[in-house]
C-alpha positions in Angstrom: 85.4 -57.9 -26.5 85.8 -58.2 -22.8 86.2 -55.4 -20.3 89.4 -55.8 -17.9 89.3 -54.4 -14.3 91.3 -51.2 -15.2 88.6 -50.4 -18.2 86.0 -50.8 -16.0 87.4 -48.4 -13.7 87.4 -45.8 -16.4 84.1 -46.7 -17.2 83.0 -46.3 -13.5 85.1 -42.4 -13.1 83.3 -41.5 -16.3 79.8 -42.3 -15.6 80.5 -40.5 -12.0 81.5 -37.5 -14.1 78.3 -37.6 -15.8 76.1 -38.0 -13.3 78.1 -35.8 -11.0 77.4 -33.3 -13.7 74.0 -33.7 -14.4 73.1 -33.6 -10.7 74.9 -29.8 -10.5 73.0 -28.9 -13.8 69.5 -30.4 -11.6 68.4 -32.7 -14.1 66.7 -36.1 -13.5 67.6 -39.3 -16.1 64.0 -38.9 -17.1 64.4 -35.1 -17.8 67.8 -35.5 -19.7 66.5 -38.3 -21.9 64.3 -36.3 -22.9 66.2 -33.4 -24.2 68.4 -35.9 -26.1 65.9 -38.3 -27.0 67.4 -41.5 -25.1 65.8 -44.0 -22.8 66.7 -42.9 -19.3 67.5 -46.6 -18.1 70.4 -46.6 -21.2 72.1 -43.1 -19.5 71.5 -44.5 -15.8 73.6 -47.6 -16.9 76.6 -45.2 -18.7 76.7 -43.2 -15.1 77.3 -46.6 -13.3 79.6 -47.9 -15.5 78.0 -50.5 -17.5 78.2 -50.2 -20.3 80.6 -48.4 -22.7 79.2 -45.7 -24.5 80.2 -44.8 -27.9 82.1 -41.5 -28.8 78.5 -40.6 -30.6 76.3 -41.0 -27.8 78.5 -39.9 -25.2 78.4 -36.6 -27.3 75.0 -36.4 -27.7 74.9 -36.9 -23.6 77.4 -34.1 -23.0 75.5 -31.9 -25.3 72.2 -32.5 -23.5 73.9 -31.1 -20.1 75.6 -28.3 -21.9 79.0 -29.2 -21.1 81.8 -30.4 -24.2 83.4 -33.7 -24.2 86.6 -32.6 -23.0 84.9 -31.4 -19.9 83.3 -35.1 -18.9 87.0 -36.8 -20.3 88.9 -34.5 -18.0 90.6 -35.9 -14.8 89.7 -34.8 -11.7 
């Protein structure tokens, strides 16, 4: 399935969430793969936007910085 502009867009705000987030929390990509067993090249690419995580692994990301879902999915 191809990505349109406006998707990618969403993509792009939620990976700035994420990273926003996990700077504020003072976490490298290294340091929060490994508290949630991921590659840190595979969370890199969700905070630019990517690549569009799935509902699991986002969750699994959020838990990680200690934040819900709702918190990452919220607008700004």
């Amino acid at each position: 399935m191809s990505i349109n502009k406006e998707q990618k867009e969403h993509l792009k705000r939620l990976g700035l969430q994420l990273k926003k987030i996990r700077l504020l929390k003072g976490l490298t990509l290294k340091e929060l793969g490994y508290l949630i067993d991921k590659d840190p090249q595979s969370i890199s690419r969700v905070e630019m936007g990517d690549i569009n995580p799935t509902y699991l692994y986002l969750q699994e990301v959020c838990k990680g910085l200690g934040v819900e879902i709702w918190e990452v999915l919220k607008s700004d």
